[in-house]
N, C-alpha and C positions, 0 to 999 in steps of 0.2 A: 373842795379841790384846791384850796387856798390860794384862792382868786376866781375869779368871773371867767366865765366861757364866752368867748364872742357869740354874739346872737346872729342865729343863721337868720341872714334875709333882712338882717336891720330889727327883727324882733327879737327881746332882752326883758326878762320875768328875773333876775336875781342869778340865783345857783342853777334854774331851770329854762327851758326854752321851750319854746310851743309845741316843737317835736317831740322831747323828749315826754311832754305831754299825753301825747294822743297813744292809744293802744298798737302794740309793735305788730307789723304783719308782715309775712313771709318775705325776702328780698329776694329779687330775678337779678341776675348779674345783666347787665346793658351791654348788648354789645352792636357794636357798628354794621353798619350796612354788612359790607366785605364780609365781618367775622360770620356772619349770619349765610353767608353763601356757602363760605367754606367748611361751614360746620355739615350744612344742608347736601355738599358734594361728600364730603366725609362719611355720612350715613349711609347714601345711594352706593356710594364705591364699598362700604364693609358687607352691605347686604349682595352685593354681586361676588364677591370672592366666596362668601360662605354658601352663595349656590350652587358657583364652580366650582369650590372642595366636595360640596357633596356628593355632588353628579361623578365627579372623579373617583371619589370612596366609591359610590353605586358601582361604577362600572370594572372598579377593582375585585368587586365580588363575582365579577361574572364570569365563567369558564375562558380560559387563555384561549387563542386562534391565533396560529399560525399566520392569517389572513392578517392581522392586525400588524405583523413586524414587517417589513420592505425588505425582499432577499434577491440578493444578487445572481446573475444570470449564471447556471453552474458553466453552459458552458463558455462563458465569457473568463471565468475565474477558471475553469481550466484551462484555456486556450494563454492566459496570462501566467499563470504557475511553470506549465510547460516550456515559455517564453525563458522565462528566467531557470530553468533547468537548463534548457539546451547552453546557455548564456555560460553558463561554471561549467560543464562535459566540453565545451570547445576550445575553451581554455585551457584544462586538466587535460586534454587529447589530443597537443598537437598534431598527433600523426596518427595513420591506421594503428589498429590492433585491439588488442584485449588486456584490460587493463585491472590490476586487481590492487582495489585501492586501499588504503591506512581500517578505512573502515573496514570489522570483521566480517566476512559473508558478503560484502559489495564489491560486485565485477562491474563495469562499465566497457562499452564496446565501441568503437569504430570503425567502420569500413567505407571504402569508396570505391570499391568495386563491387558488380551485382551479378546474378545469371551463375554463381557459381556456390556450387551444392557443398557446406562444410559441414563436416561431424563432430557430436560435445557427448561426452559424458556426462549429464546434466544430475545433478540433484535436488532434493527437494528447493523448489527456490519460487519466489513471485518476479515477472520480470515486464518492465512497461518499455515502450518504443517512443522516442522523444523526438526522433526526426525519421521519417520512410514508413517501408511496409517488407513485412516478409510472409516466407510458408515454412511453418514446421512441420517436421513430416518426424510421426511419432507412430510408429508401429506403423497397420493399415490408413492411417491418419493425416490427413492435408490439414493444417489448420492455417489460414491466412487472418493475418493482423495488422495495427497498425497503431498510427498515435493516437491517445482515448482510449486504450484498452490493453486490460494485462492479465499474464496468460499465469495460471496456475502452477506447477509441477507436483503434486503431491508425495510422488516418489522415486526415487531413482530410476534416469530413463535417459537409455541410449538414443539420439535423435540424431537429425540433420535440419539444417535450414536453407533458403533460399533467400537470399535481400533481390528484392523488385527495383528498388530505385535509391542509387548511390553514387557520385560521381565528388570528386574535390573540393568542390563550389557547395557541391550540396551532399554530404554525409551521412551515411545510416548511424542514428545514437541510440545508446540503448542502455537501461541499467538492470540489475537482474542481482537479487537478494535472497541469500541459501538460505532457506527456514532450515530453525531448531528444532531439531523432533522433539528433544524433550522440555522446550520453551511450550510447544505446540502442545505436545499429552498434556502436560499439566493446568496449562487454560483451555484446553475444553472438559478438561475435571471441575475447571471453578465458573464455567455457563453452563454447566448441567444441566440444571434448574432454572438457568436465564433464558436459550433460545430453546425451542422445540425438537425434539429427536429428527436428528440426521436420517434422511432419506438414500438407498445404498445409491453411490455415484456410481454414472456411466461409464466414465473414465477418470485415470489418474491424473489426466491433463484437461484444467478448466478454462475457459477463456469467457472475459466478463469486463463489462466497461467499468473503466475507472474511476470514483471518486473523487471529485475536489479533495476529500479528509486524506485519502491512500496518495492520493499525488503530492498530495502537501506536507506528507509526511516524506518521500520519496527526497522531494525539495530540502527540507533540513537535515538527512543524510547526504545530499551533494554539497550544502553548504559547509558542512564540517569537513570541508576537504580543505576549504581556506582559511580554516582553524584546527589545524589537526591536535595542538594540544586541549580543544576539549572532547577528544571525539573518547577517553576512556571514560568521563562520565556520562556525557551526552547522548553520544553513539548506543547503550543498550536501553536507554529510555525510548528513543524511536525506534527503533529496531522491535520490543516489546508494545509500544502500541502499533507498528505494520502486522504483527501479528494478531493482535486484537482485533483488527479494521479487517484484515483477513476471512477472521472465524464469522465473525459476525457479517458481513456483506452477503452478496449473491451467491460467492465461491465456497460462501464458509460448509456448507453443508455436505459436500463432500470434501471437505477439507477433515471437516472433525469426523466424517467417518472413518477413512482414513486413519484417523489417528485415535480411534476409540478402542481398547483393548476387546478384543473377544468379538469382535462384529469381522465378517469375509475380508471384508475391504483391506482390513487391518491386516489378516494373516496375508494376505497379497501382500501388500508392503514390507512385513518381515522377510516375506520368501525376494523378495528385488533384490532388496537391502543384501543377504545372504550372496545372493549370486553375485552381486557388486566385490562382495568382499572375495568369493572365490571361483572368477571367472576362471582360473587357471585350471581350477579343479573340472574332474569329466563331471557331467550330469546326469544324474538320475529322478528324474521327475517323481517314481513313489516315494521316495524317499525323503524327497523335499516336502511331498504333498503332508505324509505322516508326520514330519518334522515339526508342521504349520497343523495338526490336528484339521486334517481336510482329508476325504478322499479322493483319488488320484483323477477320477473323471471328473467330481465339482472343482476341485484345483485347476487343471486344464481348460473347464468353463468361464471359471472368474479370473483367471490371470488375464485371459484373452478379452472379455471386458473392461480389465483396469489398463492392461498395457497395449492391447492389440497388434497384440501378436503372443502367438503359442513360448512355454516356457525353454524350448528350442529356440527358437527364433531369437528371441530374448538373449540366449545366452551365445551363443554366434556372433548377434550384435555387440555385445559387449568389449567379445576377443576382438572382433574385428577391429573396432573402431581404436583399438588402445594400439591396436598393433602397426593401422593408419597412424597415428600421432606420434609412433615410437620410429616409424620411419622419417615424416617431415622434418621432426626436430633433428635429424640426425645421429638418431639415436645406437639406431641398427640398419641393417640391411635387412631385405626382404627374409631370408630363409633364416635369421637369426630373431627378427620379432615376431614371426610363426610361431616358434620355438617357444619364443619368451612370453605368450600370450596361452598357451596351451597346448597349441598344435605336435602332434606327435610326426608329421611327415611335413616339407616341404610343398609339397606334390596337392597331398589335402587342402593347404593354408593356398595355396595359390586358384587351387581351384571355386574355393569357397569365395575366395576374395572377390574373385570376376565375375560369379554368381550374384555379388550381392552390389556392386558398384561399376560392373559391366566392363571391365579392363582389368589386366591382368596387374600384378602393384608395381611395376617398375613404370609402365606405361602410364598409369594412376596420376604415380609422385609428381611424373614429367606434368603433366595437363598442370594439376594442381600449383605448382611453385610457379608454375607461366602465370597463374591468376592469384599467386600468394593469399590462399587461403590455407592455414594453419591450421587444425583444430588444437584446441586445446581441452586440459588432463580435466579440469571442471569447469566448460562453460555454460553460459546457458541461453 
């Protein structure tokens, strides 16, 4: 080493020391008190995380439950969704009426008066009630509704309604969204194979409580009202899933029958649709019936279960009510919206009128404009 090692211990043999002497055996590193705890907690803490992981892994393999995740009260989440609907429609509504918003297919309504009977020419549309209650009366049909619950239309249908409870302070709200028929054919062509074959519906009008999902979606069509430049992208994203929430829910099954080519329901709905388009025209029920591949007594059967009311009725309804609306708005006089609805006499149009709404239409208009109810050309 070129030079001497100090001698450990005060012992000194030359170039070697006593140690260096004796046969070498294994060295234990020393470690202090503390180190020796810490190592001792260190061990006990690795073996408890690697028990935790595993019991964790275990329990990952095991079938998912519903029971395991914490789900919010639906109806607290709807009563809060709703909250903030009515919150944007009383804003967007300062004043009664019917209001047909930036969004395509979305009407919105107001009234503050109740007890008073209005007619719509309604189209396929889904429609929920955000503050009150009403009665649709659709063919032989009362249907009473209210907030929680939204009412179907599957096909063109002349109706009337009643609001139960409206005043200033507290306002009937309502919103109400045209389905696309051919949004609709086409996605129940691509759940074919996803839900189960449609059962034939009782009627063309469904009523069924609403969805936190269907209301929540409702809610981001009202919010694009106070963004309307995104409502051209936005606005057919929702719009295409209320549809989807549609087919799929409680309603969807007569929804999609409705709208499945070659099934009753469907020829019903073609033959509405037709009369819609030529109320003007006279009617000939075989002719329709054959038009729809039906014969004229199953025709006369199933129209009266989807619309209830006979294809007469129906189309009476139709003149009538346009020929109502073509008077309020000012449009015409009585023996000129007769006229302009189909009517070949006067005399007819007045007689039919007070058959079907108990007064004769000047008397009608008068009642009406006292309680400024309007119908409008599509509401719902």
């Amino acid at each position: 080493h070129g030079g001497t090692r100090p001698a450990r211990h005060g012992v000194h043999t030359g170039h070697c020391s006593l140690f260096s002497a004796l046969p070498r055996q294994h060295e234990r590193p020393v470690c202090p008190a503390g180190d020796t705890f810490m190592l001792f907690f260190c061990q006990i803490l690795s073996s408890a995380v690697q028990a935790t992981t595993s019991c964790l892994y275990s329990k990952s393999l095991q079938p998912f439950s519903s029971k395991d995740v914490p789900m919010l009260d639906p109806h607290a989440e709807l009563l809060r969704i709703n909250a903030r609907i009515k919150e944007i429609l009383l804003q967007h509504m300062p004043r009664t009426g019917t209001y047909h918003s930036p969004v395509p297919g979305l009407v919105t309504r107001r009234l503050e008066t109740c007890h008073t009977t209005t007619t719509c020419l309604g189209k396929p549309s889904a429609s929920i009630i955000v503050q009150g209650e009403k009665i649709a009366m659709l063919g032989d049909r009362e249907i009473h509704y209210g907030e929680g619950q939204c009412l179907v239309t599957g096909i063109d249908m002349p109706n009337a309604f009643r609001v139960l409870q409206a005043c200033h302070d507290h306002p009937f709200l309502a919103m109400s969204l045209e389905l696309d028929r051919s949004l609709t054919g086409q996605m129940v062509k691509e759940l074919a194979d996803a839900v189960p074959p449609a059962a034939r519906p009782d009627s063309g009008v469904i009523l069924g409580t609403t969805s936190p999902e269907l209301l929540d979606a409702f809610l981001r069509l009202a919010r694009l009202l106070d963004t309307p430049e995104r409502i051209p992208i936005l606005a057919p994203l929702v719009i295409r899933e209320i549809h989807y929430l549609l087919l799929i829910g409680p309603q969807g099954a007569g929804l999609r029958q409705l709208n499945t080519h070659g099934t009753q329901a469907n020829s019903i709905a073609q033959a509405t649709d037709w009369l819609r388009k030529n109320s003007r025209k006279p009617l000939l029920v075989s002719q329709l019936a054959r038009q729809v591949n039906m014969g004229t007594s199953t025709f006369h059967r199933h129209f009266k279960e989807v619309t209830g009311m006979s294809p007469l009725q129906y189309h009476k309804r139709l003149r009538l009510y346009e020929a109502q609306r073509l008077m309020l708005a000012g449009e015409m006089d009585a023996g000129s919206a007769g006229l302009a609805v189909g009517y070949e006499s006067t005399a007819q149009f007045n007689r039919e009128y007070k058959r079907l709404f108990g007064e004769p239409p000047l008397r009608d208009l008068k009642r009406m404009r006292r309680h400024d109810a309007c119908p409008s050309e599509n509401s719902h």
